[in-house]
N, C-alpha and C positions, 0 to 999 in steps of 0.2 A: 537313567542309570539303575532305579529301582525294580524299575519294570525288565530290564535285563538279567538282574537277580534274579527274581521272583521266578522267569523263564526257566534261568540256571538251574533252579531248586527244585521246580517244579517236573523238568523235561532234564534235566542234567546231560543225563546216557545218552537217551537219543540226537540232542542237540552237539554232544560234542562227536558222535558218529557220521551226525549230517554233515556239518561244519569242516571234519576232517574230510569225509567223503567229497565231498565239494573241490575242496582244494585240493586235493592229491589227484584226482582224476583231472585237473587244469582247468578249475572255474580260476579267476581273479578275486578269489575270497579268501585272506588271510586267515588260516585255522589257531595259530599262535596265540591269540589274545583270550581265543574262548579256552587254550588249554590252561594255559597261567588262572582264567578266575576260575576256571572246573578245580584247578590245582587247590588256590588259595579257598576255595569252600568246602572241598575237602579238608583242610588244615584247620578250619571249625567247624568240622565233625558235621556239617551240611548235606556232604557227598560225599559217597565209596572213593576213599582212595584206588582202590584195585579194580573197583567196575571202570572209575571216569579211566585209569590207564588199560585197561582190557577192552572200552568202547574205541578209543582214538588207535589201538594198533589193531584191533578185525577192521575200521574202517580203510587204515593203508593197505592192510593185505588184500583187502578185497579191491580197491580200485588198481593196486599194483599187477594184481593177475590179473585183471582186465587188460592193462597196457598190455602185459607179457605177448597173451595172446596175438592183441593187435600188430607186436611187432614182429610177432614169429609167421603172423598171415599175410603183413604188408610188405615185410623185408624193409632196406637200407631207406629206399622213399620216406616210411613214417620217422625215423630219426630228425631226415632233411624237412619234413612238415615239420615236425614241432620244432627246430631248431629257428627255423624261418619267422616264426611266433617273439621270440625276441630280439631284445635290440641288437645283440652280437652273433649272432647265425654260425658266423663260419667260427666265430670261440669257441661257442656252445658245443661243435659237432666234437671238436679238436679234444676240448676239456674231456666228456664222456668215453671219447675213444681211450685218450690217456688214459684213463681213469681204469676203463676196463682192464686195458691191456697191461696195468701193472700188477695191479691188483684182482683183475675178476672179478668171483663171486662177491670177494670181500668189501671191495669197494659201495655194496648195497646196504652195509652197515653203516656206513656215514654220508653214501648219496643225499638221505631226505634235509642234510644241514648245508648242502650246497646249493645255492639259487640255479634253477636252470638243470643243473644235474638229476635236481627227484624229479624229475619227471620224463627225465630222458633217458633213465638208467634202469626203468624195468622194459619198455621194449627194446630196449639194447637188449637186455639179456635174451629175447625172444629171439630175434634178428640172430645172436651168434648160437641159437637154439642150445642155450643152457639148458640140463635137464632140469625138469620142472621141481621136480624135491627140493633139489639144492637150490635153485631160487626162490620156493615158497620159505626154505630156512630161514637163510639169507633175508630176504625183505622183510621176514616174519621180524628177525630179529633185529631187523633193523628200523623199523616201524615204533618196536616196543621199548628201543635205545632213544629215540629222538623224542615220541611222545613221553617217556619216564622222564625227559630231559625238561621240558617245560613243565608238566605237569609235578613235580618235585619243586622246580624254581616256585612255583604259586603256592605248592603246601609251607615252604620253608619260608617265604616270605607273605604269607595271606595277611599282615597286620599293614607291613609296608604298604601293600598295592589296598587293599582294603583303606588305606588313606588316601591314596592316592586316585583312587574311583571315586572320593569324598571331593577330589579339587577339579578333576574334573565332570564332576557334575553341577560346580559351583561357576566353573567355562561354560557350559551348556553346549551350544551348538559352535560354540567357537573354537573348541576340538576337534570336530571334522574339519573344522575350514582349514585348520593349522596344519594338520595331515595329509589335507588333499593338496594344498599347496607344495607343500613338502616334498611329495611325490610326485606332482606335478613338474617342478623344480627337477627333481633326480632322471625322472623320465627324459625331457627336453635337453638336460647334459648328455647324458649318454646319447641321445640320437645324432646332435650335433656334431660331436665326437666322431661319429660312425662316418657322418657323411663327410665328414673332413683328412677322414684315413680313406676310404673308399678317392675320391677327388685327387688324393696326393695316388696312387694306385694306377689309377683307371689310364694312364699313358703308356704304363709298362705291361696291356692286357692285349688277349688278343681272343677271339670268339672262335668257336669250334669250325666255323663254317670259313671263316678266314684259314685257317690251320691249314683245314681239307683240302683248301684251293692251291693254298703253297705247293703242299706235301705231294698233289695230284701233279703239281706244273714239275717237281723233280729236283726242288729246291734243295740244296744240300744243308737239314737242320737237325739237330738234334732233339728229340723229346724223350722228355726224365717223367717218368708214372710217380709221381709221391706220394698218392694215394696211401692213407694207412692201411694196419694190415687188417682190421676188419674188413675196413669197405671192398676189398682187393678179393677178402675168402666171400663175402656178401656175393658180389659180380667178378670174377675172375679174368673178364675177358681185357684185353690190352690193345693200344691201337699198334700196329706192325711194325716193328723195328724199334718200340719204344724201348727204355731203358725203364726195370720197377725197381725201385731204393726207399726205402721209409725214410722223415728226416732224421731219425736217430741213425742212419746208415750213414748219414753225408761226409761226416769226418774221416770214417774208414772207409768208403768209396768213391772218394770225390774226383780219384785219378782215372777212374773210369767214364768218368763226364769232357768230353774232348774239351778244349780251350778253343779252336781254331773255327767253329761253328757256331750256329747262330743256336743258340739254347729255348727249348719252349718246357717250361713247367705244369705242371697240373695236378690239384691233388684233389680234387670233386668230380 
């Protein structure tokens, strides 16, 4: 734990640049903990308050305009890549679309506090080819909201945690085990979960290639486009004759969905 310090003090800026760099561009490296002790060693006058929160929001800006880019070059695909990355995929896509669609720009002000959202919500912005100003704002200042957020929690409690790096260094290595566990644990719920909703699902599915084959034979059925309205201005194209309706449309046009047919949904 010493030697962590010592890093801290020594490398501070750079380490909590790295650290944030790391994690915001989608390593598996939790940046949270180095901003809480950059915070708390700043709060004994160790560290620049104003550098450690000026190193961890250039390091978001910078790797958030790197997604930008990536998703204004890759379109709707990189959303579905990185969504596919965790355990809820098709939440993930639903949650950011939300998200955009209510909110927009502004929604980049509280993405980086959402799991799954910061990192999906600067090549969104790319993908609905936000202009770049207004997204460098935007994530600027959202960047400098979520790092102030930790990095203030550590200045205002540097005595508390500063005890508390005291107990666990008296754990030793029995603080990773407890955390890996931990997570371990949270990871193997939620997968569980997934496959047990998927399994309850997979009877009421039907594969694109099954569809085609009906639709070819003259089958009299209906298909509802749900697709949101990103994904819909992303690729515009629709298969013939379908019906397109967002689910926020379904209450006020639900009378336009026959009853008498056999109904096919799709919203990916």
């Amino acid at each position: 734990m010493d030697g962590v310090i010592d890093v801290l003090v020594r490398h501070g800026y750079l380490v909590v640049f790295g650290w944030v760099l790391a994690e915001q561009i989608g390593l598996p490296v939790p940046a949270v903990p180095f901003l809480l002790a950059a915070g708390a060693l700043a709060g004994d006058g160790r560290l620049s308050l104003a550098l450690v929160l000026a190193a961890a929001a250039l390091a978001s800006l910078v790797s958030d305009s790197v997604w930008y880019w990536i998703g204004r070059v890759g379109g709707g695909r990189v959303l579905r890549w990185l969504c596919r990355i965790f355990l809820e995929p098709d939440s993930c896509v639903r949650r950011t679309q939300d998200a955009f669609g209510r909110y927009g720009a502004r929604s980049l002000l509280f993405a980086k506090f959402v799991p799954g959202f910061n990192t999906a919500a600067p090549p969104l912005a790319g993908i609905v080819r936000m202009p770049l100003l207004e997204f460098l704002v935007f994530t600027g200042l959202g960047g400098v909201i979520w790092a102030g957020a930790f990095v203030g929690l550590g200045w205002v409690f540097s005595s508390q945690l500063e005890l508390a790096a005291s107990y666990a260094a008296r754990l030793g290595s029995w603080v990773i085990v407890l955390l890996a566990v931990a997570l371990g644990a949270y990871i193997a719920w939620k997968y569980i979960a997934r496959q047990r909703f998927l399994r309850r699902i997979r009877i009421a599915r039907i594969t694109p290639a099954e569809l085609k084959t009906r639709l070819d034979a003259g089958e009299d059925m209906m298909v509802v486009d749900l697709r949101h309205r990103v994904d819909f201005e992303t690729e515009p194209s629709i298969i013939p004759g379908a019906l397109h309706l967002t689910t926020e449309e379904l209450e006020a046009r639900h009378l336009e969905i026959p009853r008498d047919r056999e109904i096919v949904l799709y919203c990916t």
